[in-house]
N, C-alpha and C positions, 0 to 999 in steps of 0.2 A: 482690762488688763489684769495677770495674775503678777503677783508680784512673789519669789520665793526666796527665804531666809533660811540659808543654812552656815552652818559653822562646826561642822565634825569630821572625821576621817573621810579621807580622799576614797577609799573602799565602798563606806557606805554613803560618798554621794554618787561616784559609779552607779550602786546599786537602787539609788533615787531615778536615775535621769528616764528611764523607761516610763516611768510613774509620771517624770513631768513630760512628756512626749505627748503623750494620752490628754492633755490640758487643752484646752481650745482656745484660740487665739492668743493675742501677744503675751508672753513672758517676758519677765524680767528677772534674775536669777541673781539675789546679793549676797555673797559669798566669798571665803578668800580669793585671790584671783584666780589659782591658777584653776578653781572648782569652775568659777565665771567663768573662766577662758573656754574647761576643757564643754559649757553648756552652750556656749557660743555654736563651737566646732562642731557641736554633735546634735544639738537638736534645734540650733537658728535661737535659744535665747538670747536676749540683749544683757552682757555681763556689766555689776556694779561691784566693786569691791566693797567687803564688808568692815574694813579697815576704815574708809571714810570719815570725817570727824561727826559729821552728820547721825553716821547709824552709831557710833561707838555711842553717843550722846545717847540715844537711844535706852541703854541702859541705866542711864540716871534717875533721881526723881529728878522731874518738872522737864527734863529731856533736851533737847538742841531749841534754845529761845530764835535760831534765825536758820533759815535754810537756803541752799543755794539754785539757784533755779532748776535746776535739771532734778534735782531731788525732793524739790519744792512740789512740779510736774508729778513726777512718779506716782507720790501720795494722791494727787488728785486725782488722777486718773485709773487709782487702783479700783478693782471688784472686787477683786479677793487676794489675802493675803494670806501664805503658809509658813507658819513659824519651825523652826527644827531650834529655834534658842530659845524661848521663851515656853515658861508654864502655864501662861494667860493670868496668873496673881501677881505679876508684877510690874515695875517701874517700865521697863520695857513694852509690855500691853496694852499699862495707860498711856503712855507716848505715844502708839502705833494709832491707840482707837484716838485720839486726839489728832495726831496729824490726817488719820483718812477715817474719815465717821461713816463716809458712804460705805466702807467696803467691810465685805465680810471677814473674820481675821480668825482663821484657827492656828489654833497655840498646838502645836504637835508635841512638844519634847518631855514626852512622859521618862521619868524614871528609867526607863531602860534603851530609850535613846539617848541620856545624859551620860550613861552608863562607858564607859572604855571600850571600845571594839573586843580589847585583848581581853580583859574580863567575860564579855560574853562568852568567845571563843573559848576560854580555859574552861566554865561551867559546862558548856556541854559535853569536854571531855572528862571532866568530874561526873556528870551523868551516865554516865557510861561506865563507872568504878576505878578510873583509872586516877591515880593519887596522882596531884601536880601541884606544886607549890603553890603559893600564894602569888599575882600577879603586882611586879613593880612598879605601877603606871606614871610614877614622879620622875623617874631616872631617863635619862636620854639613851 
C-alpha cells in the first residue's frame, strides 16, 4: 500500500492526482479533507484527514507515543510513503521511518514546493519582464 502526504493548495493537489492515478495498488491519501475527499471521488483512494492528532504528532520530536488502530494498520501495511510535508531532516521523517521501517519513504517537499503557489505564479511573470509587486502570502 502507497500511503500519500500532502498538505498544500488545493490547485497543486488537483495537479498531483494524475501522478497518483499512475500508482499501483491501494492508496491511501492523508491530506486535508476536502483534498482526501476530492482523491476519494476521483481516483478510489481511501481518504485520511491530515488534521488527525496522530499525524499532527507526527511533527513532533519523539512523535504520537500511542496510535489508534486504524492508523496503527496503515503504518504497517505501508510500502511506500510519499511526503509533499516533509524534507526527510526532520522530526517528522524520524517519526514516519519509526512508525513504518518496512516501507520506503521519500520526502518530496523540496524548497519550491514549500514555496506559495502565488509566488511561483508571480516569478514567472517577473520572467517574462513584467514588474509586479511583491507577493502578500500572510494576508487573507
Amino acid at each position: 500500500m502507497t500511503i500519500v502526504f500532502h498538505r498544500g493548495a488545493m490547485a497543486e493537489f488537483h495537479a498531483l492526482l494524475p501522478v497518483l492515478r499512475g500508482l499501483e495498488g491501494a492508496l491511501t491519501v492523508v491530506a486535508p479533507w476536502d483534498q482526501a475527499g476530492l482523491a476519494a471521488q476521483s481516483i478510489g483512494a481511501s481518504p485520511m484527514d491530515i488534521e488527525m492528532f496522530e499525524f499532527t504528532r507526527l511533527h513532533a520530536e519523539g512523535g504520537p507515543s500511542r496510535l489508534s488502530p486504524a492508523v496503527a494498520d496503515l503504518f504497517r501495511q505501508a510500502v511506500l510513503i510519499l511526503s509533499y510535508i516533509s524534507s526527510g531532516q526532520d522530526p517528522w521523517a524520524s517519526n514516519v521511518a519509526r512508525l513504518a521501517p518496512q516501507a520506503q519513504v521519500l520526502c518530496l517537499a523540496t524548497e519550491s514546493i514549500r514555496e506559495h503557489s502565488a509566488e511561483r505564479l508571480a516569478r514567472a511573470i517577473r520572467q517574462s519582464g513584467v514588474r509586479i509587486e511583491p507577493i502578500d502570502t500572510d494576508s487573507k
